[in-house]
N, C-alpha and C positions, 0 to 999 in steps of 0.2 A: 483427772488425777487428784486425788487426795492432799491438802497444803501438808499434813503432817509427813507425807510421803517425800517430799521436797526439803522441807524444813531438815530431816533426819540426814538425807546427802549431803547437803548444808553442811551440816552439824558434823561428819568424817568429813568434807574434806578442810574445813575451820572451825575447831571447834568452840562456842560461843563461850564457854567456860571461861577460854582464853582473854577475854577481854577486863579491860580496867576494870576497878571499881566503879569511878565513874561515869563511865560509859553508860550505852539504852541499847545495844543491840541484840537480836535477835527477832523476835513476833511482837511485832506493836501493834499490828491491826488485824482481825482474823481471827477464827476459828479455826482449830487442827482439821475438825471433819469438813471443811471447806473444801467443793469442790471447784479445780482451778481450771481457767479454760485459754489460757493466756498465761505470759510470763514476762514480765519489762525488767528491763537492765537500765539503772541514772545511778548517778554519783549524788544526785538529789534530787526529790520532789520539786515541781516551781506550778505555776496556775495552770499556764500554759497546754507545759505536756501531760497533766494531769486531765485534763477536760478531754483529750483526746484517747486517752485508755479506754477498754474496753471493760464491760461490765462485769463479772467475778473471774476477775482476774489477779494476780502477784505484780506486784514490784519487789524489788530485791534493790534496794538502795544502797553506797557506802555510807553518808552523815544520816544518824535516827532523825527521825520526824521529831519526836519526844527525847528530853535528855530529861531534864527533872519534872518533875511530878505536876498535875494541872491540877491547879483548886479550881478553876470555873474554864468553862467551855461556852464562849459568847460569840466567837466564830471573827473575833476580831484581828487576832494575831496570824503570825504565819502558821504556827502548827495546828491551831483550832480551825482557821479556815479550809487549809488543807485536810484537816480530820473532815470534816462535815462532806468535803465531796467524798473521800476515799467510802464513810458509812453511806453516806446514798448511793453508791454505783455497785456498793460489794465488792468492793478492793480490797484486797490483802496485802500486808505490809511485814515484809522482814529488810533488817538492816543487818551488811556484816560493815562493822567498823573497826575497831580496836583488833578483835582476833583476826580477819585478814590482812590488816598492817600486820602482824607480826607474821603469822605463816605466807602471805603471797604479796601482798604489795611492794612493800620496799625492796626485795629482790627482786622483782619484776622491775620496777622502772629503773633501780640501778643496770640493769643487765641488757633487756631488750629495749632499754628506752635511751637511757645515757650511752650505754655499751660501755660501762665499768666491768671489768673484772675481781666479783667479788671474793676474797680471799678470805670475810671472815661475817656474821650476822650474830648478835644478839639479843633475841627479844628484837626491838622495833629499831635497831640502827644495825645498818648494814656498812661493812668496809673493805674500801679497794688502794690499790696503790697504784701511781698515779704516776709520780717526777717527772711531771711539768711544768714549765711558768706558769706562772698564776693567771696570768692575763690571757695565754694560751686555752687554760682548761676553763677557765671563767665564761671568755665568748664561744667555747665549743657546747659548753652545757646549757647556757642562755640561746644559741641557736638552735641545739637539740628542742629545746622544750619552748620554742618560739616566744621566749618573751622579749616586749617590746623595748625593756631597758636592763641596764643590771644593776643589784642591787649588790652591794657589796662589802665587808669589811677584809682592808689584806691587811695583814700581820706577818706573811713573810713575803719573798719573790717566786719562790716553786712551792709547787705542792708536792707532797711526797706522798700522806695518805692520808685519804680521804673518808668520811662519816657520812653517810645519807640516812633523813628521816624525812620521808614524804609527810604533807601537812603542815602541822603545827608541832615543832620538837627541839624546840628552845627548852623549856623545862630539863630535858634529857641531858645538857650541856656538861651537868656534875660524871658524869658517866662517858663524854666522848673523850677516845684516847684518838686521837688525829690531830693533823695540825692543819684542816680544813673542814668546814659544816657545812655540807647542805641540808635547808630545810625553806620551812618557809613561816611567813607571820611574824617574820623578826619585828622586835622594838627597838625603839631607841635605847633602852638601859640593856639590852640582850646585847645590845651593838657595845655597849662599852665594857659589860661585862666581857664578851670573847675577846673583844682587846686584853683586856689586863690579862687575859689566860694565855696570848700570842697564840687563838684559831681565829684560824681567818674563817668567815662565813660572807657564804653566797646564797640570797634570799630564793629559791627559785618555785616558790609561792605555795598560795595552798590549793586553789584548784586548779592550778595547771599542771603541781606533781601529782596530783590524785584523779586527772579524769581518767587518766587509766584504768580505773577499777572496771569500767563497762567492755572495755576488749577484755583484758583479763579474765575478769568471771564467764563473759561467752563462752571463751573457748575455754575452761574447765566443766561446766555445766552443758553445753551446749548437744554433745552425743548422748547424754544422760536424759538429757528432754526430746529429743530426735525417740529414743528407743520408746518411751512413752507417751509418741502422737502428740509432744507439747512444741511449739515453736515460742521462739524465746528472739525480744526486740530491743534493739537498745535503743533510749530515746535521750537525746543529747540535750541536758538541761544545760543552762546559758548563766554563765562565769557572772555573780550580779554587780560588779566592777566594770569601769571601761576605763580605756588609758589614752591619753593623747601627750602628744609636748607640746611646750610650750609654742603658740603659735597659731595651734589647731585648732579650728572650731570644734567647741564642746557640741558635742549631738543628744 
């Protein structure tokens, strides 16, 4: 099957137009008339599962390999070293980032992953109503999404409604009308800023809200590669973060 043939379903069911300014997704490695004989689903490239792909084959990644532009290619870096295997094995590379945050991600993990009921989404923040305690909804969403601690700022005692932005979506803060943030990649001045605004935010990370993207996109693409003799694999790249408490030997 033809990359450009892929690429185009791709492209109806998220359209790449959709995405940031500065964003990199779409075709970052590849030829259109590339023919693919294989198809890998990761929320990231790593050495790893790359060494194991198979030779002219796709990845479909959520984070680009590439965000800005390379002056030299010396195979040092993460994305040069990873480029050097994907052109020796005849890998092909599409990223969707930015436009499936907005058409499929963030209602997906609100929905089938938190089990929010969303009442309303715009662009990249979706919102549910909630009227819970806080410490209720806090440790139900930190055990949804298995994290091993919470990160937290409360501002009030119940939550009423709620803002989700899988990722990194602190920037977005000018824009949330809620009186609770989920996101993740918080800082310390993000922590003070939503104070002084009284949203409370709950960190609940960036690859643990986002490794959804490889179930997700399976089952949208998956009958679509069935119909044309393509089998499609998701290969679960590894969170480059570890967490212990205190106590634990570091590993």
């Amino acid at each position: 099957m033809k990359l450009k043939e892929i690429y185009q379903f791709l492209d109806e069911l998220s359209p790449f137009e959709l995405q940031e300014k500065w964003d990199n997704s779409g075709l970052l490695v590849g030829n259109f008339d590339d023919e693919i004989k294989q198809v890998y689903i990761s929320i990231d490239l790593d050495e790893e599962n790359l060494e194991k792909v198979e030779e002219n084959s796709l990845i479909i990644t959520h984070h680009p390999l590439i965000f800005s532009a390379l002056k030299k290619v010396n195979y040092d870096t993460y994305s040069t070293k990873l480029l050097k295997t994907l052109i020796r094995k005849n890998i092909a590379l599409i990223s969707m980032h930015t436009n499936i945050d907005k058409t499929h991600l963030n209602k997906y993990v609100a929905k089938e992953v938190l089990g929010l009921e969303v009442v309303d989404s715009e662009e990249f923040i979706c919102y549910a109503n909630v009227n819970e305690e806080f410490s209720t909804f806090a440790n139900k969403i930190s055990k949804k999404l298995g994290l091993e601690y919470i990160k937290y700022v409360k501002c009030n005692d119940k939550v009423k409604r709620v803002a989700l932005v899988t990722g990194a979506g602190m920037s977005l803060i000018n824009e949330v009308k809620a009186d609770c943030f989920l996101t993740g990649d918080i800082k310390y001045h993000d922590a003070m800023d939503a104070k002084v605004r009284g949203i409370s935010l709950i960190d609940i990370r960036h690859y643990e809200s986002e490794k959804y993207f490889s179930v997700l996109l399976m089952g949208l693409i998956e009958e679509y590669l069935k119909k044309n003799k393509l089998k499609a694999i998701i290969t679960a790249s590894k969170n480059p973060f570890k967490f212990c408490t205190q106590g634990e030997t570091v590993e």
